[in-house]
C-alpha positions in Angstrom: -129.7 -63.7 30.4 -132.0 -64.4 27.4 -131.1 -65.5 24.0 -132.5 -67.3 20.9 -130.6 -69.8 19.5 -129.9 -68.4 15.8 -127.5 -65.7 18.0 -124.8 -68.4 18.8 -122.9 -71.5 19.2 -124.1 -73.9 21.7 -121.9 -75.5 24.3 -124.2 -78.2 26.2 -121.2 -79.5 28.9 -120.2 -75.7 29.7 -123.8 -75.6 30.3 -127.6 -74.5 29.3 -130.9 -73.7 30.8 -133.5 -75.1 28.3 -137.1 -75.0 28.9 -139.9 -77.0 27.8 -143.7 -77.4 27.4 -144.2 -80.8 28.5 -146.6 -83.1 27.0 -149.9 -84.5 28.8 -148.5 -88.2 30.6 -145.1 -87.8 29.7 -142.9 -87.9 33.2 -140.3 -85.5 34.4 -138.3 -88.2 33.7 -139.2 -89.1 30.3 -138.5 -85.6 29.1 -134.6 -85.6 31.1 -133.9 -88.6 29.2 -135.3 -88.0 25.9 -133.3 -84.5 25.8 -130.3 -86.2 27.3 -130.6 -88.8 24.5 -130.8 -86.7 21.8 -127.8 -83.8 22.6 -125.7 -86.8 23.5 -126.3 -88.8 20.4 -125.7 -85.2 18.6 -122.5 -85.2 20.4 -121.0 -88.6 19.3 -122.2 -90.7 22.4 -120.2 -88.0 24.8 -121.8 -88.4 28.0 -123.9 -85.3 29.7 -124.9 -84.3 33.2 -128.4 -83.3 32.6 -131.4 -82.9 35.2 -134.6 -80.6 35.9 -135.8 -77.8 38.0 -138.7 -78.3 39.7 -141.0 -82.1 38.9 -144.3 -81.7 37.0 -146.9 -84.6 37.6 -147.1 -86.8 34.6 -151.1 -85.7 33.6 -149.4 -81.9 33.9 -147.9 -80.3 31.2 -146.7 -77.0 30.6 -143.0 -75.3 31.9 -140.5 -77.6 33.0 -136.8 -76.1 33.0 -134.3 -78.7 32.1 -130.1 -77.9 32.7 -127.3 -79.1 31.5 -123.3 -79.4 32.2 -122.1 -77.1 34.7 -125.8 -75.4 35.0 -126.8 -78.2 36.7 -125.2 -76.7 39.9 -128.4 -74.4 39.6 -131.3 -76.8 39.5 -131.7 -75.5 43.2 -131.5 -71.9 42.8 -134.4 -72.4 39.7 -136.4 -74.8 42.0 -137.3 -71.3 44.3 -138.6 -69.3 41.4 -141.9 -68.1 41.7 -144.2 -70.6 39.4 -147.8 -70.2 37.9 -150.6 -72.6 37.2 -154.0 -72.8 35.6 -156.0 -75.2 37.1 -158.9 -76.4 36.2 -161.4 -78.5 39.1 -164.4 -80.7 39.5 -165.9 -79.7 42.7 -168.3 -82.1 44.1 -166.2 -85.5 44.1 -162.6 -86.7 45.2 -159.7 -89.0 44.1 -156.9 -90.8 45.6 -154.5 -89.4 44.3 -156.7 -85.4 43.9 -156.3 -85.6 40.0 -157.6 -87.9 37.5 -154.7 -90.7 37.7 -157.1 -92.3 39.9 -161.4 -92.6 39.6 -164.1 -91.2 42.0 -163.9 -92.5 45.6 -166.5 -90.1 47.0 -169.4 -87.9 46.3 -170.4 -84.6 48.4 -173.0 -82.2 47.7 -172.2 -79.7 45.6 -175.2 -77.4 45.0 -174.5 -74.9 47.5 -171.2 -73.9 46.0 -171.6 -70.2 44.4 -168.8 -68.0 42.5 -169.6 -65.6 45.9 -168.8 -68.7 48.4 -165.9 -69.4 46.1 -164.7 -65.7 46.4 -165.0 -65.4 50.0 -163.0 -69.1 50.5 -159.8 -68.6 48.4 -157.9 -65.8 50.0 -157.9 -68.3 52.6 -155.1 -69.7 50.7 -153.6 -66.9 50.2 -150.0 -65.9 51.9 -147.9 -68.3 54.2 -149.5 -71.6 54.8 -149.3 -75.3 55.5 -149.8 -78.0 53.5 -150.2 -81.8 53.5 -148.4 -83.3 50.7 -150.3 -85.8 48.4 -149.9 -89.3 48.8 -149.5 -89.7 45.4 -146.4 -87.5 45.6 -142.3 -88.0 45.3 -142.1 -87.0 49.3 -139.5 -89.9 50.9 -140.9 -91.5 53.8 -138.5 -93.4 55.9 -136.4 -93.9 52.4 -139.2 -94.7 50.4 -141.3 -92.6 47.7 -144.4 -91.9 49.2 -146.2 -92.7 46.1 -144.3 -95.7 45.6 -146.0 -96.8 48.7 -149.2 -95.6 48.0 -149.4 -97.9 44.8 -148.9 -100.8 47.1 -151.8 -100.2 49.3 -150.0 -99.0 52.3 -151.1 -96.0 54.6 -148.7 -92.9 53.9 -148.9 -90.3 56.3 -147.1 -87.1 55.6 -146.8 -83.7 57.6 -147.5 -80.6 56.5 -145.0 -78.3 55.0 -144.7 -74.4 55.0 -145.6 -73.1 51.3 -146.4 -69.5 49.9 -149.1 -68.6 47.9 -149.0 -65.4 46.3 -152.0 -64.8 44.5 -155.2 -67.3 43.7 -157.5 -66.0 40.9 -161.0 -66.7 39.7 -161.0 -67.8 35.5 -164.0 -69.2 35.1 -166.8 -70.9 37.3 -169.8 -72.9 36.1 -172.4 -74.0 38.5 -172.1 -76.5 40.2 -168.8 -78.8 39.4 -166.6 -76.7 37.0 -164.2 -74.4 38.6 -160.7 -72.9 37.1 -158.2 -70.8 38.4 -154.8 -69.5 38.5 -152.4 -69.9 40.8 -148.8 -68.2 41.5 -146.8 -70.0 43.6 -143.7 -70.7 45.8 -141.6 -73.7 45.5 -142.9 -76.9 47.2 -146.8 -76.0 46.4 -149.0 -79.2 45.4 -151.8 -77.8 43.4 -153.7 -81.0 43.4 -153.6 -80.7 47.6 -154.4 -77.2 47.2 -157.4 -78.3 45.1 -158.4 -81.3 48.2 -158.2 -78.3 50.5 -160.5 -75.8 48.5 -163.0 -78.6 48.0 -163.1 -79.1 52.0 -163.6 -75.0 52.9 -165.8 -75.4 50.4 -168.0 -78.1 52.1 -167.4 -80.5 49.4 -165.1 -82.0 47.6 -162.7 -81.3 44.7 -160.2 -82.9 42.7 -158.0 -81.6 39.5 -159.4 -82.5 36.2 -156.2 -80.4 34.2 -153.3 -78.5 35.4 -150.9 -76.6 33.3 -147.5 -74.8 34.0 -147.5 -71.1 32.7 -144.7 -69.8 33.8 -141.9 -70.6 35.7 -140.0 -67.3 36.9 -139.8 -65.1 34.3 -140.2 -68.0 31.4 -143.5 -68.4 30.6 -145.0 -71.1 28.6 -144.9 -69.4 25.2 -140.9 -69.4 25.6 -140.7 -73.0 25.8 -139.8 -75.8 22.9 -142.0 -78.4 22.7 -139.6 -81.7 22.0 -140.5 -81.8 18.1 -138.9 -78.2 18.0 -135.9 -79.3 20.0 -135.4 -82.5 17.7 -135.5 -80.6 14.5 -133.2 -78.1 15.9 -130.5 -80.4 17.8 -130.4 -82.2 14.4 -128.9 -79.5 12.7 -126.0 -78.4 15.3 -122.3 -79.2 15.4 -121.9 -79.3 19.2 -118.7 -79.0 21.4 -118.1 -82.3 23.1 -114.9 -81.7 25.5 -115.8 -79.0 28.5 -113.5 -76.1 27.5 -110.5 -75.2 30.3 -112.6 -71.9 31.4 -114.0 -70.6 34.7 -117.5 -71.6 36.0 -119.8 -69.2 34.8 -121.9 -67.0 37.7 -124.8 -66.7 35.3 -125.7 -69.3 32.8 -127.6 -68.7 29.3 -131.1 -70.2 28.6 -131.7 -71.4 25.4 -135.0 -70.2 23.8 -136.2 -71.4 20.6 -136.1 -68.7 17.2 -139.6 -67.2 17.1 -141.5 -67.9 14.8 -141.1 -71.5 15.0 
């Protein structure tokens, strides 16, 4: 169920679906709290349930689906929806964490790689695989955030997961370290792992220099508010703040910012 906002009167505790193009180093997080802020202080301080559908690393931007109230009985349900990525690499070099969050540790030839080798390596990736998390990643090990204990030095070794990849594409390629792509995806998929493993069939090494969110299901990045959008907007609204005496909804409305703005 689609709908723009002009067409009707929000209720934020019977609950929403709103998504957003996060900003470059802003966290998951961030964004939840900011948006939880705001529709709460637009409610009188009335207290929200309010969470997201699927984490986006901090130096990502792009789709992240954020619900509220009752909708946030569906955060699981969104998780499993199909999700697509441009990613751009540096082939030739890798980081701790496979993005730029951390510098160079290594160097590996890189003048072999052609848009050919490239062509014959990714359907490789291509269908049901596994995959070794990053270190750098919100995987629990024994309790603990595996990043959390990657930041403290300490050896983080994670098994590999089942993911499905449905389709890796070719944008651009310029000889030798530039490489982009697009990526549709299952749920669970680490693109920055994805880029460590392209980077080793390719006899090098690769890490992600940008990564962006175009679509999650079928919202695609064009659909989303950016937070400035959603601030002027939330402004403006009288909103509801006791939960009306209804049934839970089966289906619940996302709320898609008027065109044009």
């Amino acid at each position: 169920m689609l709908f723009y906002h002009t067409d009707l009167t929000v209720n934020f505790l019977t609950g929403q679906i709103i998504s957003f193009d996060k900003d470059y180093r802003q966290t998951s997080f961030q964004l939840v709290s900011i948006v939880r802020r705001l529709i709460s202080r637009q409610m009188g301080g009335r207290k929200l349930k309010v969470g997201h559908a699927g984490t986006l690393d901090p130096l990502a931007t792009g789709v992240l689906t954020i619900c509220t109230g009752r909708a946030t009985r569906n955060v699981e349900l969104l998780q499993g929806h199909q999700k697509e990525y441009v990613a751009e690499l540096f082939l030739g070099a890798t980081t701790a964490s496979f993005d730029r969050e951390h510098p160079v540790d290594q160097s590996f030839p890189n003048s072999h790689i052609t848009l050919n080798l490239i062509n014959q390596t990714l359907p490789r990736f291509i269908g049901d695989i596994l995959q070794t998390p990053p270190a750098f990643s919100a995987c629990m090990v024994n309790g603990d955030r595996a990043y959390k204990l990657a930041r403290k030095g300490k050896e983080v070794e994670l098994q590999p997961k089942p993911i499905h990849i449905d389709a890796i594409e070719v944008e651009e390629f310029r000889a030798p370290d530039y490489l982009r792509i697009r990526v549709v995806c299952g749920k669970g998929t680490y693109i920055r792992a994805l880029a460590r493993d392209i980077g080793i069939a390719l006899g090098s090494g690769a890490y992600l220099l940008s990564l962006r969110r175009t679509r999650v299901g079928e919202i695609r990045v064009e659909d989303c508010w950016t937070l400035p959008q959603f601030e002027e907007w939330i402004r403006l609204q009288a909103l509801e703040t006791e939960l009306p005496d209804c049934p839970v909804p089966k289906d619940f409305p996302r709320l898609l910012p008027a065109k044009g703005i």
